[in-house]
DSSP file (Angstrom, degrees, kcal/mol; ACC not computed):
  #  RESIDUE AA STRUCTURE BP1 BP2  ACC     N-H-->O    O-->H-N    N-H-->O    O-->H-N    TCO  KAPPA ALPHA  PHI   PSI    X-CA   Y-CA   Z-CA
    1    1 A X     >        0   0    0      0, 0.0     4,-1.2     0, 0.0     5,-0.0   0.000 360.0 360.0 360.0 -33.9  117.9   88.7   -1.6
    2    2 A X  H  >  +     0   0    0      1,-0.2     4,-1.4     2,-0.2     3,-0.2   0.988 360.0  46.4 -59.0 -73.3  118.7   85.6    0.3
    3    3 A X  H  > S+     0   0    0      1,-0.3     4,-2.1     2,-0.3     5,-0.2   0.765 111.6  49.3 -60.6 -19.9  115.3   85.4    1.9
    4    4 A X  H  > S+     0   0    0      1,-0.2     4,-1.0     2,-0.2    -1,-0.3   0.663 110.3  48.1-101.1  -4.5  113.4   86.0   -1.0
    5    5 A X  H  X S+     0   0    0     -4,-1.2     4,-0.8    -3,-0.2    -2,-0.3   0.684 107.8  57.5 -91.5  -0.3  115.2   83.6   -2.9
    6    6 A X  H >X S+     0   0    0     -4,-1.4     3,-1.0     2,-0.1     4,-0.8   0.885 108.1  46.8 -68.6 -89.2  114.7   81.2    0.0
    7    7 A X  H 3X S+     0   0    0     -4,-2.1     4,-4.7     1,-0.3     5,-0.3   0.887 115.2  50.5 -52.0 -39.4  110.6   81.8   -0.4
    8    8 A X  H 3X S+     0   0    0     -4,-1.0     4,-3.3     1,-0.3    -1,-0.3   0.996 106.3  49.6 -51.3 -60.1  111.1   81.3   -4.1
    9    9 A X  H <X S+     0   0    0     -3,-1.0     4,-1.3    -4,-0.8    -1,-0.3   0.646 112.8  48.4 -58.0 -14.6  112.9   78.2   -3.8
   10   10 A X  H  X S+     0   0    0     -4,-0.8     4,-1.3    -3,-0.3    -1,-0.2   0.651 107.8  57.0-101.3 -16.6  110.1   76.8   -1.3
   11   11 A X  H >X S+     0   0    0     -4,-4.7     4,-1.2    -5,-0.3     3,-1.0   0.973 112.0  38.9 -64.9 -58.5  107.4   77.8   -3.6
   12   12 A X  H 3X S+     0   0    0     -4,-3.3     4,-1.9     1,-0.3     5,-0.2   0.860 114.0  53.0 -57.0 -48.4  108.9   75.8   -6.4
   13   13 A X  H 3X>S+     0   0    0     -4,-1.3     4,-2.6     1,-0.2     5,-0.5   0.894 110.0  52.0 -53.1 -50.0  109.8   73.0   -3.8
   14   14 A X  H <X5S+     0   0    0     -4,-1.3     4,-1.4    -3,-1.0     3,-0.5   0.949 113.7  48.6 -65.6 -72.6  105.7   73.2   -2.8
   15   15 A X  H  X5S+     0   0    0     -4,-1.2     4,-0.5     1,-0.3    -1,-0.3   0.631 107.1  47.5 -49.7 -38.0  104.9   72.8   -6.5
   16   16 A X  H  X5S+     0   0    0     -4,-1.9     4,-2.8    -5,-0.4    -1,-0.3   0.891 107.6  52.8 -60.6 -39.3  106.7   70.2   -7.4
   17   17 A X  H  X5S+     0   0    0     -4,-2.6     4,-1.1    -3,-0.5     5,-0.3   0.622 113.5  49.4 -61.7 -16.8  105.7   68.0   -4.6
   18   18 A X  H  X<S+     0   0    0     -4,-1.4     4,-1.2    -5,-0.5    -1,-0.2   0.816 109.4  51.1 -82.6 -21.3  102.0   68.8   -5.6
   19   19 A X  H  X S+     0   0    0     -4,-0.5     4,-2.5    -5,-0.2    -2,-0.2   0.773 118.7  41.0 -84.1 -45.0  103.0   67.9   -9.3
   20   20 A X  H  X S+     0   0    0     -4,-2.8     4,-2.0     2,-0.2    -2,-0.2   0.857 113.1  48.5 -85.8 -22.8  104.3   64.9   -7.9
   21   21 A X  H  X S+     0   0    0     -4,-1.1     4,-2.2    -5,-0.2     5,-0.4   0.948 113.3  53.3 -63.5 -54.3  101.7   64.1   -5.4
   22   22 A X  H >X S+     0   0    0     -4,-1.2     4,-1.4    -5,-0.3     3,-0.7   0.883 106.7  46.0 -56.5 -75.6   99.5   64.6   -7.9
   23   23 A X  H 3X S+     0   0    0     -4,-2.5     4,-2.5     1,-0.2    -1,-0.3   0.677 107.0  58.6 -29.1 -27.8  100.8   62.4  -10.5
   24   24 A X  H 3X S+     0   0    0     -4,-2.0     4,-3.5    -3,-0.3    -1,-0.2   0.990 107.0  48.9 -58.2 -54.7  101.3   59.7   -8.2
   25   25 A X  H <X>S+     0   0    0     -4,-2.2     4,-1.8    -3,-0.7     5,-1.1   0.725 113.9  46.6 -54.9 -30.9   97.7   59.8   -7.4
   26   26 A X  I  <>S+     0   0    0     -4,-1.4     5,-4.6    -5,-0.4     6,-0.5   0.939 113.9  44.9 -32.4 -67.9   96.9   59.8  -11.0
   27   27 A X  I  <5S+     0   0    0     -4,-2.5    -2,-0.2    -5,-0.3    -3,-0.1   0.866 123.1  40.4 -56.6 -37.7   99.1   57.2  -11.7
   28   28 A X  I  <5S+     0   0    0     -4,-3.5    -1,-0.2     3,-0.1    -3,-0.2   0.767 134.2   5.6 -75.5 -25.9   97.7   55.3   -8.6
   29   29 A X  I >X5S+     0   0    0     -4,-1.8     3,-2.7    -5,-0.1     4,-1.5   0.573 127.2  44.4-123.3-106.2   94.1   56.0   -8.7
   30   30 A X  I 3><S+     0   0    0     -5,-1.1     4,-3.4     1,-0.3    -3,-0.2   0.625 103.0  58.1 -22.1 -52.1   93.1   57.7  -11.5
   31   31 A X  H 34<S+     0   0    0     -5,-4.6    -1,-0.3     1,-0.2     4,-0.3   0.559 104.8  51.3 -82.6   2.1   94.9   56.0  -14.5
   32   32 A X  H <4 S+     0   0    0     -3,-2.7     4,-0.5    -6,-0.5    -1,-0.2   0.666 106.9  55.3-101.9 -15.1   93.6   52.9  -13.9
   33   33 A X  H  X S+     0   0    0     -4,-1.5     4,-1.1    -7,-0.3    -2,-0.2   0.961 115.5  38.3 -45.6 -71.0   90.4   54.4  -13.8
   34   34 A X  H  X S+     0   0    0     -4,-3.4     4,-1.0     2,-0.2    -2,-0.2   0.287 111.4  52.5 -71.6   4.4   91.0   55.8  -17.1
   35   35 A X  H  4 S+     0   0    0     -4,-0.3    -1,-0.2     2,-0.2    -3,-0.1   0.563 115.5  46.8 -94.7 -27.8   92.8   52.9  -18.8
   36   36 A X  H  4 S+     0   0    0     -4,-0.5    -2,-0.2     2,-0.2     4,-0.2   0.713 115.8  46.8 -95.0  -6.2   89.6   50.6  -17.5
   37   37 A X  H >X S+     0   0    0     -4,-1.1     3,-2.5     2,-0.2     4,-1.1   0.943 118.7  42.6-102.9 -94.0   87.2   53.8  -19.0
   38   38 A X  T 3< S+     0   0    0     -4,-1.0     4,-0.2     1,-0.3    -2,-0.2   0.259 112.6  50.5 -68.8  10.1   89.2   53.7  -22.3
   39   39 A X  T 34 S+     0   0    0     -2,-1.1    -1,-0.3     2,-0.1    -2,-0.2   0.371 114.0  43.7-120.6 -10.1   89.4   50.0  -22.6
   40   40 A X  T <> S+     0   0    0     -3,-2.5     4,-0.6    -4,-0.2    -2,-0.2   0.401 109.2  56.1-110.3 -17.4   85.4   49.5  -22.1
   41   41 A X  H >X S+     0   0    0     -4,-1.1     4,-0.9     2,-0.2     3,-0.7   0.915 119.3  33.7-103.3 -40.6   84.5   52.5  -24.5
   42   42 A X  H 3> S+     0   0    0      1,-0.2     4,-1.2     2,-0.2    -1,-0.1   0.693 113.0  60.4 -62.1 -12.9   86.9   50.5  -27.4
   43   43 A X  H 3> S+     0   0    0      1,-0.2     4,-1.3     2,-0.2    -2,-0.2   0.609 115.8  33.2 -89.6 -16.3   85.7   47.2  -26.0
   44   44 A X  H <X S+     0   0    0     -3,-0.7     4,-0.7    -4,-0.6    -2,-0.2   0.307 111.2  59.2-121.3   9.5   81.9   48.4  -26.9
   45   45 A X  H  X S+     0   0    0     -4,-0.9     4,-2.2     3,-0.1    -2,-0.2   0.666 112.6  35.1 -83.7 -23.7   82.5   50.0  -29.4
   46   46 A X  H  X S+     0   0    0     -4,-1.2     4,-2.4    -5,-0.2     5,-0.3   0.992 116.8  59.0 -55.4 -52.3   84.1   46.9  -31.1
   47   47 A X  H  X S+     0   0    0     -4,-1.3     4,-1.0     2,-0.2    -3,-0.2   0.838 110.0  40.1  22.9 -86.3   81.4   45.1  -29.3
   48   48 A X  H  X S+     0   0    0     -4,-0.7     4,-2.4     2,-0.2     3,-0.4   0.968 113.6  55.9 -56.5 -57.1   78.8   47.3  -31.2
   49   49 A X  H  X S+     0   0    0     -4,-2.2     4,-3.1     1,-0.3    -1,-0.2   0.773 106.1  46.2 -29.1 -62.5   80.6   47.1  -34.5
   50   50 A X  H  X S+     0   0    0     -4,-2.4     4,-1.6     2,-0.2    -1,-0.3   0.573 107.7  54.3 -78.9 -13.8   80.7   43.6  -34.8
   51   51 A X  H  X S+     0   0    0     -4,-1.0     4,-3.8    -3,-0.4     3,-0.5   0.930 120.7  46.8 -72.2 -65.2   76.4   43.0  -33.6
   52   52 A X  H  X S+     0   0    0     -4,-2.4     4,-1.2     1,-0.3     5,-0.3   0.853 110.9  46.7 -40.8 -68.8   76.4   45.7  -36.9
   53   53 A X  H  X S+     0   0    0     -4,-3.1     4,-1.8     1,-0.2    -1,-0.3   0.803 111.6  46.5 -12.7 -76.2   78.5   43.9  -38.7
   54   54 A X  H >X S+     0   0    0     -4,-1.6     4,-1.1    -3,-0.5     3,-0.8   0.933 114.8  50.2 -54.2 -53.4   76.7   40.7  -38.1
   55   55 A X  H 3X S+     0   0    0     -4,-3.8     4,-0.6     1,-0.2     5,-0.5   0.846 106.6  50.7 -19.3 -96.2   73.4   42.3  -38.9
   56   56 A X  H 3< S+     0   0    0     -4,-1.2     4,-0.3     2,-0.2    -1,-0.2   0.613 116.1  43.9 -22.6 -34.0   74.3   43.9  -42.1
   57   57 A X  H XX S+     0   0    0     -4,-1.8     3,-9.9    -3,-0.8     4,-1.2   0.878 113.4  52.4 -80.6 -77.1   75.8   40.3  -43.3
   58   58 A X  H >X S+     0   0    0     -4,-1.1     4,-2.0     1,-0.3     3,-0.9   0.511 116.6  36.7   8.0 -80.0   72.7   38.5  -42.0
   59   59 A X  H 3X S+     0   0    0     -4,-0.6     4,-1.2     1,-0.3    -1,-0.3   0.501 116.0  53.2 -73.3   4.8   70.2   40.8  -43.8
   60   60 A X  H <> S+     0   0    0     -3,-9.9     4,-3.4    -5,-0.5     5,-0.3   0.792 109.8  49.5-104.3 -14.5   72.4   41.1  -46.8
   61   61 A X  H <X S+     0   0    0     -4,-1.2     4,-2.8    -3,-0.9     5,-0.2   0.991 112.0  51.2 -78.2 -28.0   72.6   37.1  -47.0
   62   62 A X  H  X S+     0   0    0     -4,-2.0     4,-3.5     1,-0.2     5,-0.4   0.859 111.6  43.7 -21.9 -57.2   69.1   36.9  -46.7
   63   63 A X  H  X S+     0   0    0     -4,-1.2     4,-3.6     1,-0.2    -1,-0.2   0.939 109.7  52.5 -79.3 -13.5   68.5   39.1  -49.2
   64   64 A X  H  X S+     0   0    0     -4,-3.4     4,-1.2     1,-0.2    -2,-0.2   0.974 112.6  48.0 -63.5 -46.6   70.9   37.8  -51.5
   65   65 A X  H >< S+     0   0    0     -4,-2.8     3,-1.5    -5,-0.3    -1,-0.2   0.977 117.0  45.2 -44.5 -55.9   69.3   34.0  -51.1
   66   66 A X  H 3< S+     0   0    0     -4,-3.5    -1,-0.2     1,-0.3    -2,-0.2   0.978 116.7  41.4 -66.8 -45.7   65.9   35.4  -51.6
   67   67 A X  H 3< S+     0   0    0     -4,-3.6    -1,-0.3    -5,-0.4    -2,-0.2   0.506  89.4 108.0 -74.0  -1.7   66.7   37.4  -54.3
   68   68 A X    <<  -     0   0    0     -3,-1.5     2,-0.3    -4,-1.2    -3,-0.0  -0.324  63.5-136.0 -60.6 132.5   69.0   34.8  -56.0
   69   69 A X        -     0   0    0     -2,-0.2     2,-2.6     1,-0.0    16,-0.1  -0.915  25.0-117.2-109.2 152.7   67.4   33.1  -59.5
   70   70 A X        -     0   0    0     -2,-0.3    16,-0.4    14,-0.0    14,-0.1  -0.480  42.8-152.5 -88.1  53.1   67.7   29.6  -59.8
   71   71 A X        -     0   0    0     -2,-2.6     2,-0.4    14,-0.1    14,-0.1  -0.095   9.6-155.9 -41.4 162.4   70.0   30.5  -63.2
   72   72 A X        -     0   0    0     12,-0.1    12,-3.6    10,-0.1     2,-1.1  -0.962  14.9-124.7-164.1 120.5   69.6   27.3  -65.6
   73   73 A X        +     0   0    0     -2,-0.4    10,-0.2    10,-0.3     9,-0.1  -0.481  37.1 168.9 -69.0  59.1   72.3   26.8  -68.1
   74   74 A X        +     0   0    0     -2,-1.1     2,-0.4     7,-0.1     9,-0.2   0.522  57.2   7.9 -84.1 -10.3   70.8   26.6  -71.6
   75   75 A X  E     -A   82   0A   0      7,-1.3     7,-2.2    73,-0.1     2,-0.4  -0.986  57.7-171.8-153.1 162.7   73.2   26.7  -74.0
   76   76 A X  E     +A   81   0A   0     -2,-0.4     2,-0.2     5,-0.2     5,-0.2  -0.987   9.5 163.7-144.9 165.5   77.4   26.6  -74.2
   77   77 A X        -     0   0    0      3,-0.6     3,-0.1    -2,-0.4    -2,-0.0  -0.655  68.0 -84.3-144.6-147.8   80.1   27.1  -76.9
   78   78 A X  S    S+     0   0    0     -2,-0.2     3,-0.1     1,-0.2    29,-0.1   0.166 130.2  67.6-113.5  15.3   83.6   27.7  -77.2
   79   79 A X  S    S-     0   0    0      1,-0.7    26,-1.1    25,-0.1     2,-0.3   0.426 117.5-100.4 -96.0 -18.5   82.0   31.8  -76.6
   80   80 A X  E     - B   0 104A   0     24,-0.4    -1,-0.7    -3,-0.1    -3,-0.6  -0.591  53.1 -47.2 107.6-165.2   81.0   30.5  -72.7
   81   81 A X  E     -AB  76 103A   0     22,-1.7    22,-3.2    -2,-0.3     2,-0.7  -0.669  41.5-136.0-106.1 134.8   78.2   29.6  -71.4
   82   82 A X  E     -AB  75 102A   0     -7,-2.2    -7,-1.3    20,-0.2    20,-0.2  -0.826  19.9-169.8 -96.7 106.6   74.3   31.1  -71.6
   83   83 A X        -     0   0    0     18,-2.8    18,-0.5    -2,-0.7   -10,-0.3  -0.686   2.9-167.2-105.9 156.5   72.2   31.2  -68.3
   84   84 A X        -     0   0    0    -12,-3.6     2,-1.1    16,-0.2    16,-0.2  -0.872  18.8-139.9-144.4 123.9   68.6   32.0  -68.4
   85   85 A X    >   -     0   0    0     14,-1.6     3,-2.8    -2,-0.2    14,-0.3  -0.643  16.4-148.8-100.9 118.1   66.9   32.8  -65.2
   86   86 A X  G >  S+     0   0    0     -2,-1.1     3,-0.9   -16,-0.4    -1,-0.2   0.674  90.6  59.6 -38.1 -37.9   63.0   30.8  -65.4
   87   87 A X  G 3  S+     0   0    0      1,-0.3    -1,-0.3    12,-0.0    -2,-0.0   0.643  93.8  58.8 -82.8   2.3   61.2   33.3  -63.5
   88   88 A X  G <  S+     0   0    0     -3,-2.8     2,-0.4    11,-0.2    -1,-0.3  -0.158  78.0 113.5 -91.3  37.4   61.9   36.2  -65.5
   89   89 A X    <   +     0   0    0     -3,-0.9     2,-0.3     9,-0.2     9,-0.2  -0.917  37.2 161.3-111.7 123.4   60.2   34.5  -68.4
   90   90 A X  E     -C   97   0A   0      7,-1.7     7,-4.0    -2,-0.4     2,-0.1  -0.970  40.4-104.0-149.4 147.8   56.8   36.4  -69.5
   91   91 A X  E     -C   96   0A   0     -2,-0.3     2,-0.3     5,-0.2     5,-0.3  -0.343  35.5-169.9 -55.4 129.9   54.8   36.2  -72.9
   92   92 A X        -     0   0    0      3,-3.3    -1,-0.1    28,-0.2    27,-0.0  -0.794  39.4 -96.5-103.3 157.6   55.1   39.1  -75.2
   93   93 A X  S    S+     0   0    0     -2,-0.3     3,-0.1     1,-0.1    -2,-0.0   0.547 124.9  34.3 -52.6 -14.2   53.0   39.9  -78.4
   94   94 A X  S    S-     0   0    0     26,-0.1     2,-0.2     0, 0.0    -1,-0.1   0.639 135.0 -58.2-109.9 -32.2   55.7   38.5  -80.2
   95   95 A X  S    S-     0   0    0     68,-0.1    -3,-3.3    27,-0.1     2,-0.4  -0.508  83.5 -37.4-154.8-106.4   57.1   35.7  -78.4
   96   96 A X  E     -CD  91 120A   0     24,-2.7    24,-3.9    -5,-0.3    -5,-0.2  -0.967  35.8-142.5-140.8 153.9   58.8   36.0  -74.5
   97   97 A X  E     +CD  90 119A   0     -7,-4.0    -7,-1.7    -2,-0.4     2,-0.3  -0.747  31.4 152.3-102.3 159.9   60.8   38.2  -72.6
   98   98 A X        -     0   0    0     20,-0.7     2,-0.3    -2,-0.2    20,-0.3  -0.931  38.0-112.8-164.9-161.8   63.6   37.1  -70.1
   99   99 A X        +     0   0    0    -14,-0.3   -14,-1.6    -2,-0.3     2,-0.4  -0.978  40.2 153.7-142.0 147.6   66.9   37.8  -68.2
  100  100 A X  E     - E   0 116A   0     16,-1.0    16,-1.8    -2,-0.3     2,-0.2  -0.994  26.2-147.7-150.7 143.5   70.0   36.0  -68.9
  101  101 A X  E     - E   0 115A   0    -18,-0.5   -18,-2.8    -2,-0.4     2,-0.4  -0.927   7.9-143.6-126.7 169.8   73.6   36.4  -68.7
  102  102 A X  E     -BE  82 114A   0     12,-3.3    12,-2.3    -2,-0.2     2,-0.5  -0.981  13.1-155.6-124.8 129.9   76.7   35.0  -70.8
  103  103 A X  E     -BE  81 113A   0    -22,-3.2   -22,-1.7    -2,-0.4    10,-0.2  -0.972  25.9-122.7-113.2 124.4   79.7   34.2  -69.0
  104  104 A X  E     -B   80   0A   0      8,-0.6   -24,-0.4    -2,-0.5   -23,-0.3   0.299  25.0 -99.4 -88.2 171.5   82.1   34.4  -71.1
  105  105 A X    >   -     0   0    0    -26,-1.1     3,-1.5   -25,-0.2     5,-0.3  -0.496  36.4-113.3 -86.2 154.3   84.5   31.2  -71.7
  106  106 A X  T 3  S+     0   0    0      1,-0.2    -1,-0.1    -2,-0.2    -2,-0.1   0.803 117.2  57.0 -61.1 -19.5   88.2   31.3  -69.7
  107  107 A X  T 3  S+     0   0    0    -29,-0.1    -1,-0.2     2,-0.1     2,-0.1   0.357  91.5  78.6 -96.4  22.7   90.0   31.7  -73.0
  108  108 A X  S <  S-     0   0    0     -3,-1.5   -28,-0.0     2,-0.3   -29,-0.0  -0.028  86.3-126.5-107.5-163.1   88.0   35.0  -74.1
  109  109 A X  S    S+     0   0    0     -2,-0.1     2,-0.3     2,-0.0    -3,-0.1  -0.014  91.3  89.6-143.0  37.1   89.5   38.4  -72.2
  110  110 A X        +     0   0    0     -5,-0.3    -2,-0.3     1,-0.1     3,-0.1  -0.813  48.8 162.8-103.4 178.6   86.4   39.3  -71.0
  111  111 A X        +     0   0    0     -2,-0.3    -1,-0.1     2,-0.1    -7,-0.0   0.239  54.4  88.7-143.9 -37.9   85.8   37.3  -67.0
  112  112 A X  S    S-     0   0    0     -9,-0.1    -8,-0.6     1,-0.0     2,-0.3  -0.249  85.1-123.3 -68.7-179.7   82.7   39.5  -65.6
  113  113 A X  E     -E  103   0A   0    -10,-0.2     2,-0.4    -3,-0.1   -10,-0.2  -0.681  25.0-142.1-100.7 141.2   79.1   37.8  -66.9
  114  114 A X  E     -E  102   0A   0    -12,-2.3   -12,-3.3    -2,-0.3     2,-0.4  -0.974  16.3-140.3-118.9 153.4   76.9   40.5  -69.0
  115  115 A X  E     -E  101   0A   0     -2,-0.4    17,-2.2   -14,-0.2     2,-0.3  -0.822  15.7-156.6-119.5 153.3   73.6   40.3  -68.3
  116  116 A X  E     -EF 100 131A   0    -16,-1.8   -16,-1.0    -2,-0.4     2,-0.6  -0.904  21.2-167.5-103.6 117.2   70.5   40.6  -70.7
  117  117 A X  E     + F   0 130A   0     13,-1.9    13,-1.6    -2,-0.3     2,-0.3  -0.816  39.6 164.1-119.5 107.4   67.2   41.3  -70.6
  118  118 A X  E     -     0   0A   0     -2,-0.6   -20,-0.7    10,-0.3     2,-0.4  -0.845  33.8-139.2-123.9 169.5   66.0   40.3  -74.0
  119  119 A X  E     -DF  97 127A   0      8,-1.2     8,-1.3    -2,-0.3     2,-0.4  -0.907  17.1-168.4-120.0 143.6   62.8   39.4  -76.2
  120  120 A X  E     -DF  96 126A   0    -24,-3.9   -24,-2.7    -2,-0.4     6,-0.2  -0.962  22.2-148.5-129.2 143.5   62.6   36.5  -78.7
  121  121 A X        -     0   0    0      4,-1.3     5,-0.1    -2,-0.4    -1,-0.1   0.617  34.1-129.5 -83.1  -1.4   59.9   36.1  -81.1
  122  122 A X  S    S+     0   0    0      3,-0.4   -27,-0.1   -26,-0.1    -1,-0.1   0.507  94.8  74.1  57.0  12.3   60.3   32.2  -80.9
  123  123 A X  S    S-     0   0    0      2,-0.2    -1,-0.1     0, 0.0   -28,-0.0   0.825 122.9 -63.6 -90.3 -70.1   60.5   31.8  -85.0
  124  124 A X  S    S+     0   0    0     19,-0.0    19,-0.5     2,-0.0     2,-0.3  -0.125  99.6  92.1 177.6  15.5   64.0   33.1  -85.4
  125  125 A X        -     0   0    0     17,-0.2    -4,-1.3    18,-0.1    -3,-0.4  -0.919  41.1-173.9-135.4 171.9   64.6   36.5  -84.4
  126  126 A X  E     -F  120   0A   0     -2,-0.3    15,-2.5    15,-0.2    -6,-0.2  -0.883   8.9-162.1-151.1-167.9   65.7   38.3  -81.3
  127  127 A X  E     -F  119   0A   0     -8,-1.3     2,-1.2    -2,-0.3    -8,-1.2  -0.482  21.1-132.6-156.3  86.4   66.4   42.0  -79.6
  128  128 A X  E     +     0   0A   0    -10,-0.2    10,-0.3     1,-0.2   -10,-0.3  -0.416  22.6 177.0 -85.3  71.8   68.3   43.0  -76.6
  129  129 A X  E    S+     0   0A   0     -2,-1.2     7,-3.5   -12,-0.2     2,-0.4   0.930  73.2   8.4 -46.0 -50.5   66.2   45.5  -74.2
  130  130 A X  E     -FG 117 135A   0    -13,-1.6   -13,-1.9     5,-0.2     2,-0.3  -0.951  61.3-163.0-111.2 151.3   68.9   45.8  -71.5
  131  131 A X  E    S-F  116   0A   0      3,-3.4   -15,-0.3    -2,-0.4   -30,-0.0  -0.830  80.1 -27.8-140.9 140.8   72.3   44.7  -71.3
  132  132 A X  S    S-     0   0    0    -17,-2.2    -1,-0.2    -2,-0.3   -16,-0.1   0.968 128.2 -50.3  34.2  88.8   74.1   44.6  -67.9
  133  133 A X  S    S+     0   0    0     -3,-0.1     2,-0.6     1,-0.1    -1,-0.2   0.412 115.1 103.1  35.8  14.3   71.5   47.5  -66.8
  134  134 A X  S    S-     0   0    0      1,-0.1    -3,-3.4     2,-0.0    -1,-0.1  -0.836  74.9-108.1-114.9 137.8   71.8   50.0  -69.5
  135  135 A X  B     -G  130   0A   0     -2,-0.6     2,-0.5    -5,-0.3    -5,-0.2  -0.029  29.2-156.0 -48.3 150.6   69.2   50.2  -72.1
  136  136 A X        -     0   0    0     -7,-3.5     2,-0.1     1,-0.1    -1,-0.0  -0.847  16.4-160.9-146.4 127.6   69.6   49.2  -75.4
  137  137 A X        +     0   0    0     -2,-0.5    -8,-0.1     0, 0.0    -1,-0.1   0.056  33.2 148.9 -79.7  11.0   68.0   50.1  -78.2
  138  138 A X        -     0   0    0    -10,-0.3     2,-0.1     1,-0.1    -2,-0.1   0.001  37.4-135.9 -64.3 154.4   68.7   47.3  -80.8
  139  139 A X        -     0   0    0      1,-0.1     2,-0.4   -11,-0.0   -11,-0.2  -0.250  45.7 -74.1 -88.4-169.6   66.1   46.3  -83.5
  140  140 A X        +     0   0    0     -2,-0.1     2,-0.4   -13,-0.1   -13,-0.3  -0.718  53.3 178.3 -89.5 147.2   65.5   42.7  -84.1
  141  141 A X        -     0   0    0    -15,-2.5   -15,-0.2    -2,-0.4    -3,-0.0  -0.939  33.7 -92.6-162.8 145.5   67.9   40.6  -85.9
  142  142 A X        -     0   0    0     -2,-0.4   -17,-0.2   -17,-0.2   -16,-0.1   0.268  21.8-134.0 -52.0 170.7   68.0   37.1  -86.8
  143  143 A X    >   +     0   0    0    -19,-0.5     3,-2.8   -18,-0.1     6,-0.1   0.771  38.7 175.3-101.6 -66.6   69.6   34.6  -84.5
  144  144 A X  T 3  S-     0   0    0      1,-0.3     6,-0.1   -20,-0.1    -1,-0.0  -0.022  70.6 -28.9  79.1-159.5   71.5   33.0  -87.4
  145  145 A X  T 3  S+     0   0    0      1,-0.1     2,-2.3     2,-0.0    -1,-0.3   0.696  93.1 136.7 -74.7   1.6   74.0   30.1  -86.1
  146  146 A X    X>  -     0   0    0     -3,-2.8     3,-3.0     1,-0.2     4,-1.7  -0.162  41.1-163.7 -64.1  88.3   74.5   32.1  -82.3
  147  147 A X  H 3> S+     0   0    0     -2,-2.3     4,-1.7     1,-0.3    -1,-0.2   0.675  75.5  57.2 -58.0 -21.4   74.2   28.9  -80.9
  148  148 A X  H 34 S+     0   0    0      2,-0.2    -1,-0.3     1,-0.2    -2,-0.1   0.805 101.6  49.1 -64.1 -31.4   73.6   31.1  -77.3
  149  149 A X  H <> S+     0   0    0     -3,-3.0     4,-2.3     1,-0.2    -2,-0.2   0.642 114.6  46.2 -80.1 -18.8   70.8   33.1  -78.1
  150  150 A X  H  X>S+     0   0    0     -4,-1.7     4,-4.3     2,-0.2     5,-0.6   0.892 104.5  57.0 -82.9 -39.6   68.9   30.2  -79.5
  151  151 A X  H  <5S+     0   0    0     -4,-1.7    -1,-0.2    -5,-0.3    -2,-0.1   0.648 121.5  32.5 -72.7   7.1   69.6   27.8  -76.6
  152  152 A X  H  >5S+     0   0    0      3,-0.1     4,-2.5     2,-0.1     5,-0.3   0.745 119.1  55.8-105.4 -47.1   67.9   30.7  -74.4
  153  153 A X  H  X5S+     0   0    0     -4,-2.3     4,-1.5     1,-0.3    -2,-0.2   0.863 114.2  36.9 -31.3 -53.2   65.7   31.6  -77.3
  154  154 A X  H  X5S+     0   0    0     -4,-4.3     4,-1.9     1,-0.2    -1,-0.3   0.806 117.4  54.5 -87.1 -21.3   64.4   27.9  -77.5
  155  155 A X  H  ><S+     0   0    0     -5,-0.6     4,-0.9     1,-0.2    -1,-0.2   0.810 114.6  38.7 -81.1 -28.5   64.4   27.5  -73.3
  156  156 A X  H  X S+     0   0    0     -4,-2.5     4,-1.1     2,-0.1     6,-0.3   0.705 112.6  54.1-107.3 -20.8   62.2   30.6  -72.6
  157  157 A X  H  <>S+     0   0    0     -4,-1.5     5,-2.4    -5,-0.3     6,-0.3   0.853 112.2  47.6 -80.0 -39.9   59.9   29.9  -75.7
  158  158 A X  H ><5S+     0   0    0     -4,-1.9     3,-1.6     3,-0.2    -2,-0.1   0.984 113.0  53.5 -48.2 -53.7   59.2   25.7  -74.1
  159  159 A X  H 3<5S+     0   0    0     -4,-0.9     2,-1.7     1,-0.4    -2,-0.2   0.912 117.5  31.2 -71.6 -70.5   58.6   27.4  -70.9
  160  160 A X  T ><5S-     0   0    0     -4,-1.1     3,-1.2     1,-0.1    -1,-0.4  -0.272 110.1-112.7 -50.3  33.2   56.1   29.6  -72.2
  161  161 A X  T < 5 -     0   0    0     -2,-1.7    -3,-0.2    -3,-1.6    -1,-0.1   0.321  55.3 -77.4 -20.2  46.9   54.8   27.5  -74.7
  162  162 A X  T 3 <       0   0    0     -5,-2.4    -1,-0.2    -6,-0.3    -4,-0.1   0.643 360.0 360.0  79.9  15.6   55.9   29.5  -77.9
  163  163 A X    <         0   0    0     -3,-1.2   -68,-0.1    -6,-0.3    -2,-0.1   0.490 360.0 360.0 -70.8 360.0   53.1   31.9  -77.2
């Protein structure tokens, strides 16, 4: 019993010193391998991340610049303020079409902008086609004292000369 609990005891002894050899060499070798291997594959992929990054802003300020309208502030109240953007202004059979938004005044409880796409006949009357992207199906109806729709009314009918 002796002897084979002697061979036992020199296997484990043999296995541990292998466990530990090995781990030294790990530790000595190897993990610094793998610390400098896991420390270049997060250093490019941050690396990568931020060139994406930078794209994506790039091209999105681009497009935002390009795609920007030179909005023009044609009329205000104590309802906010009426923007109208000049190059969306085109002649209809009855007057002009255009895009606009109202941003609402600070004391109201709306704060986002709604946007417009509407037609004015340039007499007195007006219609909504979109507002803030959803169709809208409104007839025409008079303008009447909404000092907003007229100061866009009267600003897209100049540009277009009331055609």
């Amino acid at each position: 019993m002796c002897a084979y609990f002697g061979l036992y005891s020199s296997a484990i002894t043999c296995i541990v010193l292998f466990e530990s050899m090995l781990f030294s060499w790990f530790s000595v070798f190897a993990m610094p391998l793998l610390k400098r291997w896991i420390v270049s594959v997060v250093s490019m992929r941050w690396i990568v991340g931020l060139v994406v990054a930078a794209i994506a802003f790039g091209a999105l300020c681009n497009t935002a610049a390009a795609d920007s309208a030179p909005w023009v502030a044609v009329a205000q109240s104590e309802e906010g303020i009426q923007y109208v953007d000049p190059r969306s202004i085109q002649a209809t059979a009855q007057g002009v079409r255009l895009k606009s938004y109202w941003q609402p005044a600070p004391s109201k409880e709306m704060f986002a902008p709604v946007y417009y796409v509407t037609e004015y006949d340039c007499q007195d009357s007006y219609r909504d086609v979109e507002t803030t992207n959803q169709p809208s199906s409104k007839d025409w109806e008079p303008i009447g004292a909404d000092t907003l729709n007229r100061g866009a009314m009267e600003y897209g009918c100049a540009i277009r000369g009331g055609q």
